[in-house]
NUDOKOL-490049 format. One record per residue (C-alpha): x negated, y, z. Coordinates in pm, whole numbers, plus 32768, in hexadecimal, padded with zeros to 4 digits. Layout:
N
XYZ;...
% end
This chain:
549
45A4A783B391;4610A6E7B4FE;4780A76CB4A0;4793A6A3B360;4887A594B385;477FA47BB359;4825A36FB3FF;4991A3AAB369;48D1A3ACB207;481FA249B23F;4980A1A6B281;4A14A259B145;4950A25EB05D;491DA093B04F;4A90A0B4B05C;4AD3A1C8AF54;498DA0D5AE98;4A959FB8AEAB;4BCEA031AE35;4AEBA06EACE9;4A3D9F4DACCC;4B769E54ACEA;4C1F9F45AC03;4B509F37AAD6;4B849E1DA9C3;4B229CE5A9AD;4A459D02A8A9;496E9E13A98C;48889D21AA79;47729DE4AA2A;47DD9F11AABD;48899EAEABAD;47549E36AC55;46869F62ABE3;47B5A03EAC98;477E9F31ADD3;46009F93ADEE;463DA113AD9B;472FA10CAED8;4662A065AF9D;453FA134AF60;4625A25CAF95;467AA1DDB10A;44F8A192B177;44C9A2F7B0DF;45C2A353B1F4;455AA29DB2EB;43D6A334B298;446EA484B2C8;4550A41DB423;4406A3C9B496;4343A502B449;4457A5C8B4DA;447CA503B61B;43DDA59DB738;433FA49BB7F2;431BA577B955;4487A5F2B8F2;45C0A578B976;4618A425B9AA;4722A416B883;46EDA4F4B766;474AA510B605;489DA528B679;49F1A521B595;4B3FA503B677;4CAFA4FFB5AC;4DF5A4A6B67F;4E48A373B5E7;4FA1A2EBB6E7;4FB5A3FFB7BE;50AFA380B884;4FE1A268B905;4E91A320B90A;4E15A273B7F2;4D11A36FB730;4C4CA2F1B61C;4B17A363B6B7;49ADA323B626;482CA36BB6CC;46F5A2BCB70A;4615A288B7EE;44A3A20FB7CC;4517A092B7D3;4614A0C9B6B7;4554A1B3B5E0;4451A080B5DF;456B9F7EB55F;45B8A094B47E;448CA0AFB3C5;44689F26B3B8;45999F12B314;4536A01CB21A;44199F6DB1D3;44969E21B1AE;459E9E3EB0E8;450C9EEDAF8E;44229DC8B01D;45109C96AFEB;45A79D5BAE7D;445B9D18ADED;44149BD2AE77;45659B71ADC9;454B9C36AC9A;45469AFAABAE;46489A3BAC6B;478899C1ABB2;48C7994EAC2B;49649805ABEB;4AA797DAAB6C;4B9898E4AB36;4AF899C6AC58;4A6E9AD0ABE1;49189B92AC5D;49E69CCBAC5E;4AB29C62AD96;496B9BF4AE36;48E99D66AE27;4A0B9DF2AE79;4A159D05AFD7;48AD9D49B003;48F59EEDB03D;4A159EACB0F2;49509DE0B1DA;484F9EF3B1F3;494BA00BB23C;49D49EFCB37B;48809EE5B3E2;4846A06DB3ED;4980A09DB487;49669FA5B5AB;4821A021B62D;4885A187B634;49DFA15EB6B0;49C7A22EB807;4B4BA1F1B829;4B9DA08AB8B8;4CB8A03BB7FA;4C35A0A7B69C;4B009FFBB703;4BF49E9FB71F;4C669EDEB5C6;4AFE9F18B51A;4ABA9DD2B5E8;4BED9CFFB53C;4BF69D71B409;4AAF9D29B3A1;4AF69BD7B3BC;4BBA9BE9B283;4ACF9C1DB1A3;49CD9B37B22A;4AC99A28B21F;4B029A67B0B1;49A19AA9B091;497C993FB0E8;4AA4987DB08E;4AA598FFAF32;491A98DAAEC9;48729817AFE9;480896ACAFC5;48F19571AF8F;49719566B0E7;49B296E8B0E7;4B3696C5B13F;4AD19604B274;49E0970CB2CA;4A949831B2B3;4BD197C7B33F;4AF79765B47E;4A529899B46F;4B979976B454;4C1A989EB549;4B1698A9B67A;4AD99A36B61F;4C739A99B62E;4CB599C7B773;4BA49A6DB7FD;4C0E9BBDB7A0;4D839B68B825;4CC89B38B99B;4C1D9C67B94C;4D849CF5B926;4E0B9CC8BA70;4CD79D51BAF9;4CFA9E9FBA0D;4E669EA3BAA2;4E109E77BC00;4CE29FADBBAF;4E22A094BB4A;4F3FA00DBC76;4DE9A050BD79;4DC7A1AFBCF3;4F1AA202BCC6;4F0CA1C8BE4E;4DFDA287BEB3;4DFAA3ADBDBE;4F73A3D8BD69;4F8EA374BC1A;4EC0A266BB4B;4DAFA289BA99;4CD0A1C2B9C6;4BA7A2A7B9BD;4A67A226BA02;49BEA30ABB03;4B01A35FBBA4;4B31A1DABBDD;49C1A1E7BC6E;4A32A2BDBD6E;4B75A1E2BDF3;4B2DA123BF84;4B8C9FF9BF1C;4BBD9EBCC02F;4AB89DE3C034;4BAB9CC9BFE5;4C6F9D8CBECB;4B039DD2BE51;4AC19C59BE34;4C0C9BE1BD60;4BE29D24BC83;4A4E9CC6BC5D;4AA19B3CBC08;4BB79BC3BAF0;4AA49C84BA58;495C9BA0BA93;4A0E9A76BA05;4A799B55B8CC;49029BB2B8CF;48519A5EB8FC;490B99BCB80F;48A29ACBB703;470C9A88B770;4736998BB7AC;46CB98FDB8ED;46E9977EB92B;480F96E0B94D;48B797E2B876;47C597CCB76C;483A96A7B6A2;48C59762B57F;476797FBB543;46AB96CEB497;47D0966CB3C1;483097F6B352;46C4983FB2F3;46A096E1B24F;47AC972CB14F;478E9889B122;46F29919B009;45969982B046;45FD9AFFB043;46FE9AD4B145;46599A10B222;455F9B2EB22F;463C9C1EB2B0;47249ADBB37D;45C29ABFB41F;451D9BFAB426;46179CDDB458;47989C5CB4CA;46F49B5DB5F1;46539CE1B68A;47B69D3FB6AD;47E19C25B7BF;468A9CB6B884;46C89E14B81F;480F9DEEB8D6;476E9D83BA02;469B9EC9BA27;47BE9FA6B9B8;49069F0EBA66;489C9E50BB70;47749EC2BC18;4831A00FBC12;49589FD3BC76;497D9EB7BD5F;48279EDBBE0E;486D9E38BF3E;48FE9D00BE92;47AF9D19BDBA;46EF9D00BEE4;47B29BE5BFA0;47D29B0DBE44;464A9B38BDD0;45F29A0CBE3F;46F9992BBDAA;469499F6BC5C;452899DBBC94;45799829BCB8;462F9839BB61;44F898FABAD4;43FF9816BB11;44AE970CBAE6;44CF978DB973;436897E0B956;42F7963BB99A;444895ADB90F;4439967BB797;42CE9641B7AC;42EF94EFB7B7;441594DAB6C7;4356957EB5DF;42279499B5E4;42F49360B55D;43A5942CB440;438793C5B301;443C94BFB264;43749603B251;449D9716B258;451C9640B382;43D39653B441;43A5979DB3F7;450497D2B4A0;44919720B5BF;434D97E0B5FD;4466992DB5FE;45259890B714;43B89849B7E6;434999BDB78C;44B09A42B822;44829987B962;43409A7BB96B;44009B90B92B;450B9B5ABA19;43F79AFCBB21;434B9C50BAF1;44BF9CFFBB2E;45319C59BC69;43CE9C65BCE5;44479DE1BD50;42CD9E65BCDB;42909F99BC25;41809EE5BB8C;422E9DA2BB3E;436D9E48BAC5;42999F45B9CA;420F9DEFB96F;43399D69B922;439C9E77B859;425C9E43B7AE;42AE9D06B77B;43F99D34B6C3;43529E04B5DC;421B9D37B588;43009BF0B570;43CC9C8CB471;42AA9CFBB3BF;41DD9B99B3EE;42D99AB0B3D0;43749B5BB280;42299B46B1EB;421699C8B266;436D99A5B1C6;43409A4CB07F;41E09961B05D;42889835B0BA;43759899AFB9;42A898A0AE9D;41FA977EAF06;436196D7AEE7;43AF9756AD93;425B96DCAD1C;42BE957CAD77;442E9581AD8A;441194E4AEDD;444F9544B066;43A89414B0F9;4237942EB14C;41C392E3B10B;42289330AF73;40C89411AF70;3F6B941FAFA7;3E35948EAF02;3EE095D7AE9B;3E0496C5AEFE;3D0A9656ADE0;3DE496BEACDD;3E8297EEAD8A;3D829892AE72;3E2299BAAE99;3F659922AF08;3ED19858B004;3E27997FB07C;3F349A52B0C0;3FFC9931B14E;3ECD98EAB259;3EC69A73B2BF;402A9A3AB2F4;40169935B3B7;3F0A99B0B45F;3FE39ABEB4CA;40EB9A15B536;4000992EB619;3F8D9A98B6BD;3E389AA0B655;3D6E9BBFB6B0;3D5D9CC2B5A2;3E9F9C70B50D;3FE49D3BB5A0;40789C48B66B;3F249C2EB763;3F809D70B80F;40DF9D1CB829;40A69BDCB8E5;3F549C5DB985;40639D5FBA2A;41619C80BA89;408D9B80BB49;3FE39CB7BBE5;411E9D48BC60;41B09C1CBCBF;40B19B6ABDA5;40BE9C70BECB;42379C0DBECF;427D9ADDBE70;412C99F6BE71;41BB98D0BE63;42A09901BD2B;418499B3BC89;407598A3BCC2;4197978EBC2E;41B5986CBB04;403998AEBA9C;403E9705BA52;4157977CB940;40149831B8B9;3F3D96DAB880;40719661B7F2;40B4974AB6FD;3F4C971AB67A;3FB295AEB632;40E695E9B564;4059970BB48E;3F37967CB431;3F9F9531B416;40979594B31E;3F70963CB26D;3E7A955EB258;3F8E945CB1DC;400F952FB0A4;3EAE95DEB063;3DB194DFB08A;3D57937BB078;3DD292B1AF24;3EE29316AE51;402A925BAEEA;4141930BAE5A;40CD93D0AD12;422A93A7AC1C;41E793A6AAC2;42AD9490AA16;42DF94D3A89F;4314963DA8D2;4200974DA86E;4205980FA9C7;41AA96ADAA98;406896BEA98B;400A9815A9DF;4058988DA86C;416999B5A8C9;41179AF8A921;42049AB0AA7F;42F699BDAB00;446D9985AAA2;44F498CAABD7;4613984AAB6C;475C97E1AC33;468296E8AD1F;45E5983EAD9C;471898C6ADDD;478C979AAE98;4647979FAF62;457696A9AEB2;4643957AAE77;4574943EADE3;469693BCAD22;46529459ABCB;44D69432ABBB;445A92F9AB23;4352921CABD6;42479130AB91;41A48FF6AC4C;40AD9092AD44;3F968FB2AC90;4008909AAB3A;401191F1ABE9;3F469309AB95;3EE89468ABEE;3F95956BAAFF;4004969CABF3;3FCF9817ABBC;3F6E991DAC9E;40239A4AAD17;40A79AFDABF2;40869C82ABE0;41FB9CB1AC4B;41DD9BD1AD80;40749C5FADE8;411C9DD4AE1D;42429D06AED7;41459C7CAFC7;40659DA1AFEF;41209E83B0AC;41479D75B1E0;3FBF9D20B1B7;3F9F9E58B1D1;404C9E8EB308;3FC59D3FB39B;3E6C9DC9B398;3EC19F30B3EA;3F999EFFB50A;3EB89DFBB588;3DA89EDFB573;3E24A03BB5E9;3F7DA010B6A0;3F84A130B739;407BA205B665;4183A0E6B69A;4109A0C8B81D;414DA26CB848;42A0A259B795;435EA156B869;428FA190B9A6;435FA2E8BA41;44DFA20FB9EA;4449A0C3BAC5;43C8A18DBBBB;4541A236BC02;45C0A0CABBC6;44EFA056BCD8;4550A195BDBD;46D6A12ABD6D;46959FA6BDDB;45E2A01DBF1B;449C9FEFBEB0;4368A105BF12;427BA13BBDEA;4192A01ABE62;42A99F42BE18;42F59EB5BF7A;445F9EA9BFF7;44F49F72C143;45209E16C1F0;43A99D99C177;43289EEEC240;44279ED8C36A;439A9D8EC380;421C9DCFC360;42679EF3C485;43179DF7C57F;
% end
């Protein structure tokens, strides 16, 4: 089974998915989004049966598919996975028949059609697959650029009333960071051309390259700033808030859960790798931005009173984590950190799918427009505390072991950045359950009277409408005095309870037996760690040469 082409079948097949779906007539919305889900189901089937063949003591790359692509310039298009990107591969196969259900009902606005929104959806996911398993620099450049095209339309053509403004800063921020990244993928191929003879864009032969320390450090800053601004770490981070504001709520589960990893995952992959001594020498100035992300999002995301935007916010705070578990040059922080990127996908999807609903209950973003909800929709308010929960890093939820690891790994190293970040902790307790107890509990604020037989509860599930596909504009939903508001929300319909139970489901199990996850990505951070320098305790050459003076 190891010498199926697994990996070369998960970017196909969304693509081949595609083509179909944006083909068919108009008049065939319903399958087009029944051919969406059966594709998507067809690529976590894959990336179930990647993982079963993967041999976790094996080598470090495996599932391996190499085609000369430009010979001439040593450009192959070369695909395998490690431990790290089988991870993000699974959590995109998950989340993405994840975010077809969740938008099942939606309807476009206008003269766009739902068609073209499936059809950008599966392109997306074949970018995704292809960027984490490109093992070939260059090809790994264009996975990383093109899949801003279909997130942009993603967002510009369905997202919320200031989509345009959104997306274009989006695309924006993303391609001039990808143009630095450039340079630095040219410099990669000039540097071997030097040392080896001819150029080469190949992964572990690039590993392999002596590169000077101050080449290292111009190279490492093309791709770090590339990578930061795709986390994003503060200050690059400002397109965040207003992209996952305007987004639909399906896309700003995978802008969130799944695109930011690409930013982090690049870190572990590109420039741990291959400019270690430049990783070493730059930690600290990393480390500075990462903590300074973990208070500054925090507290950003405390005086929101937008809920998609504060949910944005607590990403940026969660990536300053993540980053701080990389840099910290840790085995234990860095498998953290993997941890991390999984179990933030995974917690802060389900936070944005609730928050979601919640918004296409009231037709409103802002927080202050509810309250008292959780009387008349337990279920909801259930599933949007456990997410919360999780995100916050309680213990027993997914994200606990992930940060538990992280701060672990991290305080032998760097104490003082750690002990700065654990107040990020306290803080993210505020902003969850603030937001909670404000929408949940306490009188009915914002309840809209609506005329329509789903806001009574009568329909046997929701029809969202084109305010769900904008993300939950208020414009079209009528309102009453506060004094004349009452309480007529349903619960969780049938359709959305089988969205949301797969991520409860991995919530409580990952948060309660981690230790599949912990095995798989374990073996490709320890050789990370070996390439940056680091012993399997996690402490640097120059920490020890130190300790032994």
């Amino acid at each position: 089974m190891a010498d199926f082409p697994f990996l070369l079948a998960m970017v196909v097949v969304p693509l081949v998915g595609a083509a179909v779906v944006a083909a068919l007539p108009p008049a065939r919305e319903a399958l087009a989004r029944q051919l969406t889900l059966a594709v998507s189901l067809v690529v976590l089937l894959l990336a179930v049966l990647a993982t079963v063949a993967f041999d976790v003591g094996g080598d470090r790359f495996q599932l391996t598919t190499s085609v000369a692509w430009i010979p001439d310039f040593g450009v192959d298009f070369a695909l395998g996975v490690d431990g790290i990107a089988l991870s993000m591969l699974l959590l995109v196969g998950v989340l993405v028949p994840v975010v077809v259900g969740a938008s099942w009902r939606e309807t476009a606005a206008g003269t766009r059609s739902m068609r073209t929104y499936w059809a950008w959806l599966l392109v997306l996911e074949s970018m995704m697959v292809g960027v984490f398993a490109a093992t070939d620099v260059f090809l790994f450049y264009v996975f990383f650029e093109a899949m801003l095209v279909p997130m942009y339309f993603l967002i510009g053509s369905f997202g919320g009333p200031n989509r345009q403004y959104a997306a274009v800063k989006f695309f924006l921020y993303s391609l001039l960071g990808g143009l630095v990244m450039l340079a630095s993928v040219i410099g990669l191929y000039v540097v071997s051309n030097s040392q080896l003879g001819e150029g080469t864009f190949a992964f572990d032969a690039l590993r392999q390259l002596d590169i000077d320390p101050g080449v290292q450090k111009l190279l490492f800053l093309g791709f770090f700033v590339a990578f930061a601004i795709k986390a994003p770490l503060v200050p690059f981070h400002t397109w965040l808030p207003d992209a996952g504001a305007e987004a639909p709520i399906g896309s700003a589960v995978l802008l969130v859960g799944v695109l930011d990893k690409v930013g982090t995952f690049g870190f572990l992959r590109y420039c741990l790798p291959l400019f270690p001594d430049a990783s070493r020498d730059l930690a600290p100035w990393v480390l500075v931005l990462a903590v300074v992300g973990i208070l500054y999002a925090a507290l950003l995301a405390m005086g929101q009173s937008d809920m998609k935007r504060l949910v944005s916010y607590t990403s940026i705070a969660h990536f300053g984590f993540i980053a701080l578990g990389i840099f910290a040059f840790s085995t234990e922080a860095a498998t953290g950190a993997v941890l991390y990127m999984v179990n933030h996908g995974i917690a802060t999807g389900l936070l944005f799918l609730v928050v979601g609903m919640v918004i296409v209950r009231g037709g409103s973003r802002q927080i202050r427009d509810y309250g008292g909800l959780a009387a008349a929709a337990p279920l909801l308010a259930g599933v949007f505390l456990l997410a919360g929960l999780a995100s916050l890093a309680l213990p027993g939820t997914n994200s606990f072991v992930s940060e538990f690891l992280v701060l672990l790994g991290s305080f032998p190293e760097e104490p003082v950045f750690t002990i700065i970040a654990t107040t990020g902790i306290v803080l993210a307790a505020l902003y969850v359950l603030l937001m909670y107890q404000r929408v949940f509990h306490g009188p009915p604020r914002g309840v809209l009277l609506r005329d329509d037989p789903v806001a009574e509860g009568s329909g046997p599930d929701d029809a969202h409408g084109a305010d769900d596909a904008h993300g939950g504009g208020a414009t079209a939903v009528r309102t009453a005095p506060a004094a004349t508001r009452s309480l007529r929300v349903r619960d969780l319909s049938r359709r959305e309870l089988a969205v949301v139970a797969p991520l409860v489901a991995l919530v409580i199990g990952l948060g309660v037996h981690p230790q599949p996850l912990i095995d798989l990505v374990t073996p490709a951070v320890e050789a990370t760690m070996t390439d940056v320098g680091a012993d399997p305790g996690g402490t640097t050459p120059a920490t020890t040469d130190e300790g032994t003076d």
